[in-house]
C-alpha positions as CSV (number, residue, x, y, z in Angstrom):
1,X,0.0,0.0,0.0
2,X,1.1,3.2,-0.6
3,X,3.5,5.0,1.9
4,X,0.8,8.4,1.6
5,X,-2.1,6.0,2.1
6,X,-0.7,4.5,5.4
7,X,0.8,8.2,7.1
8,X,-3.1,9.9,6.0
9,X,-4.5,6.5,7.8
10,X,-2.2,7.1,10.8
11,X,-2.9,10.9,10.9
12,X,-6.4,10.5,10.9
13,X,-6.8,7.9,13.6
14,X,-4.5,10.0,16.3
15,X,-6.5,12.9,15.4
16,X,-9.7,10.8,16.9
17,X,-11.1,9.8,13.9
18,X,-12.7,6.1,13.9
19,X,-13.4,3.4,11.1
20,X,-10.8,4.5,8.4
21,X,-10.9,2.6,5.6
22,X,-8.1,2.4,2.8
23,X,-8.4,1.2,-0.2
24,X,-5.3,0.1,-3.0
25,X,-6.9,1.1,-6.1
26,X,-9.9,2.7,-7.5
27,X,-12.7,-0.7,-7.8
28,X,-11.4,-1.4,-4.4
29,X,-12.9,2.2,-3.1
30,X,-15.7,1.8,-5.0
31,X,-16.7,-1.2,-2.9
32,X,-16.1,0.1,0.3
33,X,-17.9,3.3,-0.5
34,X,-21.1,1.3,-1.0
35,X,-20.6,-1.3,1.4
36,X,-19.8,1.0,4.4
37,X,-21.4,4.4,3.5
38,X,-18.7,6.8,5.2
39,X,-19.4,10.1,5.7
40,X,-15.9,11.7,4.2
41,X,-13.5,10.2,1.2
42,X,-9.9,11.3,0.8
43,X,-9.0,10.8,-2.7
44,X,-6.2,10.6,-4.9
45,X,-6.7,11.5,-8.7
46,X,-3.9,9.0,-9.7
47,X,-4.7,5.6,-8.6
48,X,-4.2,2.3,-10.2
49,X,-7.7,0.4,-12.0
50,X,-9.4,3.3,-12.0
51,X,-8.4,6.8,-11.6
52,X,-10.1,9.1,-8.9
53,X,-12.1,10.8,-11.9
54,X,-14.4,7.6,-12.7
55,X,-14.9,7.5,-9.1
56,X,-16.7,10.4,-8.7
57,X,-18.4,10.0,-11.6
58,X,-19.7,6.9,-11.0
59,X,-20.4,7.7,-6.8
60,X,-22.0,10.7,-7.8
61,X,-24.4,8.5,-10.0
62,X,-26.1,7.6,-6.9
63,X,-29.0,9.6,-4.6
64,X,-27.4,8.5,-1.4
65,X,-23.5,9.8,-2.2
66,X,-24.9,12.8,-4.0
67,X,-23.3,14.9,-0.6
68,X,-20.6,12.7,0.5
69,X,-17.8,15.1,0.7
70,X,-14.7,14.1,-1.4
71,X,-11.8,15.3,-0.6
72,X,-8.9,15.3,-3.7
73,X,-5.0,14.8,-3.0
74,X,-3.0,15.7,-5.8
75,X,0.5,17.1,-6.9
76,X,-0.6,18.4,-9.2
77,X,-1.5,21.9,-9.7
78,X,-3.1,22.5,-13.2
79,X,-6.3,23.9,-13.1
80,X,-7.4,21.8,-15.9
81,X,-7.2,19.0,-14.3
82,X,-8.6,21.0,-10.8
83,X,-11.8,21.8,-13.1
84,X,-12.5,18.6,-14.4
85,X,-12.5,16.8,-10.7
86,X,-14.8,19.5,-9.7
87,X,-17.5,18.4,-12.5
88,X,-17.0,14.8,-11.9
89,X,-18.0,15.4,-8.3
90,X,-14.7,16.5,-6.1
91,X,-15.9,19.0,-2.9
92,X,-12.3,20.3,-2.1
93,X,-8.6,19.5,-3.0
94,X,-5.4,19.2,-0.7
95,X,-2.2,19.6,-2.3
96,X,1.4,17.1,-2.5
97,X,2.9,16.9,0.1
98,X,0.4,16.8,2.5
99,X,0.1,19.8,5.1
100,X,-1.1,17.9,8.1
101,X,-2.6,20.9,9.8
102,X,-4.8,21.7,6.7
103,X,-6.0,18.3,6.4
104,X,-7.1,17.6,9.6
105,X,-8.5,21.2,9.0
106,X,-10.5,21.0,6.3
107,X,-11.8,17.6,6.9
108,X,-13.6,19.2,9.8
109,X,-14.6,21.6,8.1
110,X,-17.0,19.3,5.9
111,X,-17.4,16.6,8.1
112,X,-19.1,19.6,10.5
113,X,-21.3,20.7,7.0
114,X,-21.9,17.1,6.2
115,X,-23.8,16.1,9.7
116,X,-25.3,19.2,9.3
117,X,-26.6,19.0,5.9
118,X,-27.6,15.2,7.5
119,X,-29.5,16.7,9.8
120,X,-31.0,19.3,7.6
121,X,-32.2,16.1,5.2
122,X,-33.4,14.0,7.9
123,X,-35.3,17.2,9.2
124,X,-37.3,17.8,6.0
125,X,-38.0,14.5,4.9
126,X,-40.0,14.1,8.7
127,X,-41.5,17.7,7.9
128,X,-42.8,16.1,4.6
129,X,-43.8,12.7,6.0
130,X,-45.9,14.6,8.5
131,X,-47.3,17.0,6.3
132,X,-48.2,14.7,3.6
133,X,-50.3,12.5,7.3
134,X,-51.7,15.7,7.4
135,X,-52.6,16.3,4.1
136,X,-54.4,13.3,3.9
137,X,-56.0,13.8,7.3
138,X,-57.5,16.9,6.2
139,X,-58.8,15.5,2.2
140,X,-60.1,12.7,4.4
141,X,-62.3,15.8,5.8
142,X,-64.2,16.2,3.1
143,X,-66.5,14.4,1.2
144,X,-65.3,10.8,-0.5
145,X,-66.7,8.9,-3.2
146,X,-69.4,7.1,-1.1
147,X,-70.9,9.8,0.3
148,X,-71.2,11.5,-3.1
149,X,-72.6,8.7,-4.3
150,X,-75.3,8.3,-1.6
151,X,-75.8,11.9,-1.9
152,X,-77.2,11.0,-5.7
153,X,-79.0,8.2,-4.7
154,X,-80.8,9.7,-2.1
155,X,-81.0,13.2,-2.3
156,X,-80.7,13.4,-6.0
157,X,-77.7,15.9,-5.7
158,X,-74.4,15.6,-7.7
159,X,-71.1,17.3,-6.7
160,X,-68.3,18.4,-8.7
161,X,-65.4,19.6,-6.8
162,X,-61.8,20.5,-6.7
163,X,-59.3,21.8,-4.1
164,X,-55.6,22.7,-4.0
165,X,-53.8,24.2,-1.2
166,X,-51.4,26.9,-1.8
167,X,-48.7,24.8,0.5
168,X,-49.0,20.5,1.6
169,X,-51.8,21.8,3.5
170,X,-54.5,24.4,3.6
171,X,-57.5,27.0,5.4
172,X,-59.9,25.4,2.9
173,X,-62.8,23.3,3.7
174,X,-65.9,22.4,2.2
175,X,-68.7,19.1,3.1
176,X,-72.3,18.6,3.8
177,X,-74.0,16.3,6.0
178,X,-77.5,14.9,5.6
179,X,-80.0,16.1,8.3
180,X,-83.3,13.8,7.5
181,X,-84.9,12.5,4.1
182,X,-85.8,15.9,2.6
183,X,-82.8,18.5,3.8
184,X,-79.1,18.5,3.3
185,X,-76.7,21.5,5.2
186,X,-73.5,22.1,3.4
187,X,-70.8,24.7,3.9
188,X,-67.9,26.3,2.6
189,X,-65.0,27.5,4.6
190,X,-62.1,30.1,3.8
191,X,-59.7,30.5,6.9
192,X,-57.4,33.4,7.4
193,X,-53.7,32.6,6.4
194,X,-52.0,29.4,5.0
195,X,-50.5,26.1,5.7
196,X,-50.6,24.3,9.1
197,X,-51.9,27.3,11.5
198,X,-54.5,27.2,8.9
199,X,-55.2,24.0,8.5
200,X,-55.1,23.4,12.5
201,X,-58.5,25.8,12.4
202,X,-60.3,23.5,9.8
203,X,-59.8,20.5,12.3
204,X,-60.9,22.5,15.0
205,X,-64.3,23.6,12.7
206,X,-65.2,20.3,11.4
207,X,-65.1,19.0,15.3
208,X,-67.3,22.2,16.2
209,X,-70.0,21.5,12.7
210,X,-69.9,17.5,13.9
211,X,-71.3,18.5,17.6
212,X,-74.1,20.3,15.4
213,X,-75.5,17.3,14.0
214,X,-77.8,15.9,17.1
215,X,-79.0,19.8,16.9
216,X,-79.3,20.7,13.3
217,X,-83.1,18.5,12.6
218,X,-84.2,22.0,14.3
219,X,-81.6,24.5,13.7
220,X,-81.5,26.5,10.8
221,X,-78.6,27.6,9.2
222,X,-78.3,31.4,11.4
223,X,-78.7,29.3,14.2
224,X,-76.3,27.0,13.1
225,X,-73.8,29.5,12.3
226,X,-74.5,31.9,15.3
227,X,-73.6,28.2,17.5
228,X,-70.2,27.9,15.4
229,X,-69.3,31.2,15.8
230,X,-69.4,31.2,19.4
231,X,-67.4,28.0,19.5
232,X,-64.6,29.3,17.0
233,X,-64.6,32.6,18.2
234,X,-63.5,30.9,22.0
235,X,-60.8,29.1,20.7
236,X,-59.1,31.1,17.8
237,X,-56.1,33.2,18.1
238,X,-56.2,37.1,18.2
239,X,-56.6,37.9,14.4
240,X,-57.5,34.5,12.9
241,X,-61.1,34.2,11.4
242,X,-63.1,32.3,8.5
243,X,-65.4,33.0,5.4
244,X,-68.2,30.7,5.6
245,X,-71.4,30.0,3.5
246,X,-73.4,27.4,5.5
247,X,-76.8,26.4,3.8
248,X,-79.6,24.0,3.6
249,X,-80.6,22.2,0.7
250,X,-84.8,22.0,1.3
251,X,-85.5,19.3,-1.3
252,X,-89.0,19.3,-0.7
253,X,-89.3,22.8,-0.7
254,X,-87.0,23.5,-4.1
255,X,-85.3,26.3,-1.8
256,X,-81.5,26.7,-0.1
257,X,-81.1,28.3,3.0
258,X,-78.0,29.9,3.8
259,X,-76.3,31.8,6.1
260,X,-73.3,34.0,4.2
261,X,-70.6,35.0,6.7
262,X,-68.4,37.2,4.3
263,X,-67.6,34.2,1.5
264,X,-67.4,35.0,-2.4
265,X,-70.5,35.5,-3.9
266,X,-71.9,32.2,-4.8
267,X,-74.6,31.6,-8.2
268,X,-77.0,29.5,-8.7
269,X,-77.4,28.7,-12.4
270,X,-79.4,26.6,-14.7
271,X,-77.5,25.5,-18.3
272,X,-81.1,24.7,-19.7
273,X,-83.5,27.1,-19.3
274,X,-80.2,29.6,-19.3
275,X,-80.7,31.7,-16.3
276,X,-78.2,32.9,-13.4
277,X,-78.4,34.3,-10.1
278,X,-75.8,35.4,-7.7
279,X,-76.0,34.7,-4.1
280,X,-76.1,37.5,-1.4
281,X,-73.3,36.7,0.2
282,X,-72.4,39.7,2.9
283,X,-72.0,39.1,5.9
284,X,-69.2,39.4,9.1
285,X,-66.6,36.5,8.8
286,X,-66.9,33.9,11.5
287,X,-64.4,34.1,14.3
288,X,-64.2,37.7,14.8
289,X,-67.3,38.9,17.1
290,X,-69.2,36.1,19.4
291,X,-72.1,38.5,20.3
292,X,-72.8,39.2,16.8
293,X,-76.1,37.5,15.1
294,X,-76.1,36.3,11.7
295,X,-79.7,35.9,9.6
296,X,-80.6,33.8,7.3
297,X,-82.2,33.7,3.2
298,X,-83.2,31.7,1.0
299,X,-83.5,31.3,-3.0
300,X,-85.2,28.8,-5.2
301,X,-83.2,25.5,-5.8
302,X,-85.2,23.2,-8.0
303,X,-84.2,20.4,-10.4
304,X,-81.4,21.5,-13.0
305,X,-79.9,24.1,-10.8
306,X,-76.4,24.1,-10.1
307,X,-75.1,25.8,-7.0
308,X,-71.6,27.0,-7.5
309,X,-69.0,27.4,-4.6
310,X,-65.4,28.9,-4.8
311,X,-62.9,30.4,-2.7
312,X,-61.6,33.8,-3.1
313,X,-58.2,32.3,-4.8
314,X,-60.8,32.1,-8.0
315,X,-61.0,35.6,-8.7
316,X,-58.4,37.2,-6.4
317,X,-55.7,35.5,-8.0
318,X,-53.4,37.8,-10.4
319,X,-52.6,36.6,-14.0
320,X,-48.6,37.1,-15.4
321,X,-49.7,40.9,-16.2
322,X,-51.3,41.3,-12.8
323,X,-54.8,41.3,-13.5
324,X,-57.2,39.0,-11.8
325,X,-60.8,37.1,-13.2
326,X,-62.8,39.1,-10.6
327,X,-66.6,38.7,-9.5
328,X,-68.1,40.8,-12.9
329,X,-65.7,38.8,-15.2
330,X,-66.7,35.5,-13.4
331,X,-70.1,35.9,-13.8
332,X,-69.2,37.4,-17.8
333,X,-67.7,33.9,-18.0
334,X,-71.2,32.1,-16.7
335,X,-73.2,34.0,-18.2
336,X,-71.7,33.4,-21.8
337,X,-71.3,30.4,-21.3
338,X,-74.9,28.7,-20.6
339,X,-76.1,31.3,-23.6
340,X,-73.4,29.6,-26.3
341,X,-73.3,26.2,-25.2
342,X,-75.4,23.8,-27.0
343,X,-74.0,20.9,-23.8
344,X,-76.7,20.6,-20.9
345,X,-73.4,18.4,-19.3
346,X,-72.7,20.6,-16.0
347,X,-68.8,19.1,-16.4
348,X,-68.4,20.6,-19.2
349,X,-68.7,24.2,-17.8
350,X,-66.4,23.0,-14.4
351,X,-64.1,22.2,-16.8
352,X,-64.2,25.4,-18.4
353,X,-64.2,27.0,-15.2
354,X,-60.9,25.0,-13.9
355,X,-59.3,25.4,-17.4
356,X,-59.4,29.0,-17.9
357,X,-58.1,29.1,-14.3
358,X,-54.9,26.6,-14.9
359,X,-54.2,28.6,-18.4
360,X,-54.3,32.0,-16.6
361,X,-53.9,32.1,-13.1
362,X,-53.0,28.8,-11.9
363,X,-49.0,29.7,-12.2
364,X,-49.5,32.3,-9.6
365,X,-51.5,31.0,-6.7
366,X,-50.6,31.9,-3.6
367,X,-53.9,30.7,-1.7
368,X,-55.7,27.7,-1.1
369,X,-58.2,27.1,-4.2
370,X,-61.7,25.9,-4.0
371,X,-64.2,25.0,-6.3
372,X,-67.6,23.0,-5.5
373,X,-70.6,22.4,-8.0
374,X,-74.0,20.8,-6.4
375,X,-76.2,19.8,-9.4
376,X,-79.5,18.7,-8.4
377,X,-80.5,16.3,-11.2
């Protein structure tokens, strides 16, 4: 074995350093890279099999060594040769004859960034793990396929929907919950800020809008809100507050009552007989007052209306030239639409709706995104 090989091996071990491995040639290093992982390589360019430039390369090739700090000896000092160990992979370089000092120094130095960068990695990838639990905690929320397909089957009532959160995980929440055989409540919910603070206050709502349903086969939907609005108002921070629309579909009745707490205007339209009508949807948001009383309307609902839901993101969200879609040009788009389409297929105009958002806006969003269709068929 080289004499270099042996004095670096020596030098290391005094200096505290454990499990040093040396190898005698290039396919030999290669082995004990893989086999023992370590978390620092001292190289030399020139060794025998394969030179300390096909080792990079070929370590680099894989996720798990793509920050394994090389170290390069060399005696030489061209920077041609300095260049092209850098692009194969090389983090530093140490000069012939070795300077003990400055070894021992820089191996430190990037052993110290190495556990760090570790501990960085390790860091984020539990971040992620637990956002993405919590991500599917929250989807798991709202409605799933079953109950959108009992809701059809019973209440005659199709949903259309789609929701993206700015980050993993969002202030947006939407679901309805049968009452008895003729009435349906629903809701839409817009928290204040983004990501987990946020989504922490949709848990906290859907735990509140659960205790409601013993209550809610005589509640309607001011005294429904004016119950969760106490409730929230209690337990949310100093500045934190919602947007909610909280209705009830009364089948027998053709109507929707609803209680609008400072949501987007919603619109009820009807593709066939071609006719639109925006929801009243003023209000104070939820959250901020727990002495103030909300009041309730209603509007007809009856077979072949569509109820459409958003979240502010819709029309609050700026295009590339800063310009956003807006309520007016939102309900332009409707409007237009049901009086040029030949298609009685609702899908057709959510798709319309979702693709003129993705070509225009999407690129930008910097809020959670909501949109919720209930056809009654």
């Amino acid at each position: 074995m080289e004499f270099n090989v042996i004095m670096i091996q020596h030098l290391l071990m005094k200096n505290g350093f454990k499990n040093v491995f040396t190898a005698k040639n290039g396919i030999e290093a290669i082995e004990i890279t893989k086999k023992e992982i370590p978390d620092l390589v001292i190289l030399d360019l020139m060794m025998p099999e394969m030179d300390g430039f096909e080792y990079c390369t070929i370590i680099r090739k894989e996720e798990r060594f793509a920050n394994l700090p090389i170290i390069v000896q060399t005696a030489t000092n061209l920077t041609k040769q300095k260049t092209q160990a850098f692009s194969c992979g090389a983090t530093d370089f140490v000069n012939k004859p070795i300077d003990p000092e400055e070894l021992i120094a820089r191996i430190k130095v990037h052993l110290e960034n190495h556990i760090l960068l570790e501990k960085l990695q390790n860091y984020q990838e539990r971040l992620r793990s637990e956002l993405t639990n919590a991500q599917k905690m929250q989807e798991a929320l709202m409605p799933n396929d079953l109950a959108r397909k009992l809701l059809l089957e019973n209440y005659g009532l199709k949903i259309q929907s789609y929701f993206l959160p700015s980050l993993e995980i969002g202030g947006d929440f939407w679901s309805f919950d049968p009452i008895d055989e003729d009435r349906v409540a629903f809701h839409i919910t817009d928290f204040s800020g983004h990501g987990i603070g946020a989504a922490i206050n949709t848990f906290r709502l859907h735990t509140i809008i659960s205790e409601l349903k013993d209550k809610s086969l005589k509640l309607s939907s001011a005294e429904a809100v004016n119950h969760i609005n106490h409730s929230l108002t209690a337990i949310l921070a100093r500045g934190q507050f919602a947007t909610l629309l909280y209705g009830i579909f009364d089948l027998k009745n053709d109507q929707i009552e609803y209680t609008a707490c400072g949501s987007p205007p919603g619109f009820i339209l009807n593709i066939r007989e071609k006719t639109i009508r925006k929801i009243d949807s003023a209000g104070l948001p939820i959250g901020i007052s727990s002495s103030y009383s909300y009041e309730h309307k209603t509007s007809d609902f009856k077979k072949g209306d569509i109820l459409i839901l958003y979240s502010d993101a819709l029309i609050e969200t700026e295009d590339l030239h800063g310009n956003m879609l807006g309520l007016e040009k939102l309900e332009s788009m409707l409007t237009n639409y049901i009086n040029s389409t030949n298609s009685l297929m609702s899908e057709k105009l959510f798709d319309h709706i979702m693709e003129t958002f993705a070509k225009n806006y999407m690129m930008r969003l910097t809020d959670d995104y909501t949109l919720v269709f209930f056809e009654r068929i």
